[in-house]
VOBAPA-742137 format. One record per residue (C-alpha): x, y, z. Coordinates in pm, whole numbers, padded with zeros to 5 digits, always signed. Layout:
BEGIN
XYZ ...
// end
This chain:
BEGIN
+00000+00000+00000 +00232+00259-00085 -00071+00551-00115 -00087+00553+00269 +00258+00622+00303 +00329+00857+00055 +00062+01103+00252 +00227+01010+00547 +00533+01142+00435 +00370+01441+00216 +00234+01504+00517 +00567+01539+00724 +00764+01708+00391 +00463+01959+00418 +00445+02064+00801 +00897+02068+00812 +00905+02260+00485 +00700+02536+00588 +00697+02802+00276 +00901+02474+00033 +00570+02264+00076 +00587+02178-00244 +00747+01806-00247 +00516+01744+00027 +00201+01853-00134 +00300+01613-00442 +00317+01381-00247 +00000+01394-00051 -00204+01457-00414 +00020+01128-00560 -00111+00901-00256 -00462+01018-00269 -00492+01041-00575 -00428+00705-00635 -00637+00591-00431 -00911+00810-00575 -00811+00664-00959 -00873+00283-00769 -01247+00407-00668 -01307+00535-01050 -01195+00226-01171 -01362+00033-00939 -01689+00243-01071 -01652+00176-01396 -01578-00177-01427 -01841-00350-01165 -02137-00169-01151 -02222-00438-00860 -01940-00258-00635 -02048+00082-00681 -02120+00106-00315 -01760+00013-00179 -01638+00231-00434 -01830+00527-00331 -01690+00463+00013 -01345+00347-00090 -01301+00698-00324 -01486+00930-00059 -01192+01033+00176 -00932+01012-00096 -01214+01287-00294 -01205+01509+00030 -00875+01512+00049 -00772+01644-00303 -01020+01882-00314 -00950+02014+00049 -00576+02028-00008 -00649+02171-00355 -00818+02489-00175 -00553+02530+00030 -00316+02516-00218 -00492+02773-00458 -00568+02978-00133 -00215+02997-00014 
// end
């Protein structure tokens, strides 16, 4: 499961960087957004596990799009 830890360490990149955040925000939107790409899959090719996909891809969603605000936001 490498997604996990890459946020894990985006997440530590980002909050010792402080204003060079940068690495660690790639890293954060790599891991989630890997795990996002595995729910869309996972949508598209069984419609019978639509359900654990909505709840595998809903955290990973929240995550890009909160850390995308904050990005744009500065």
């Amino acid at each position: 499961m490498a997604g996990p830890r890459m946020i894990v360490a985006g997440l530590v990149l980002a909050a010792l960087a402080g204003e060079n955040a940068v690495p660690g925000y790639a890293l954060v939107f790599a891991g989630t957004g890997s795990m996002l790409a595995a729910a869309l899959v996972l949508v598209l090719s069984a419609a019978d596990k639509r359900a654990a996909a909505v709840k595998q891809g809903f955290f990973p969603l929240l995550a890009v799009v909160i850390l995308g605000a904050g990005v744009a936001l500065g």
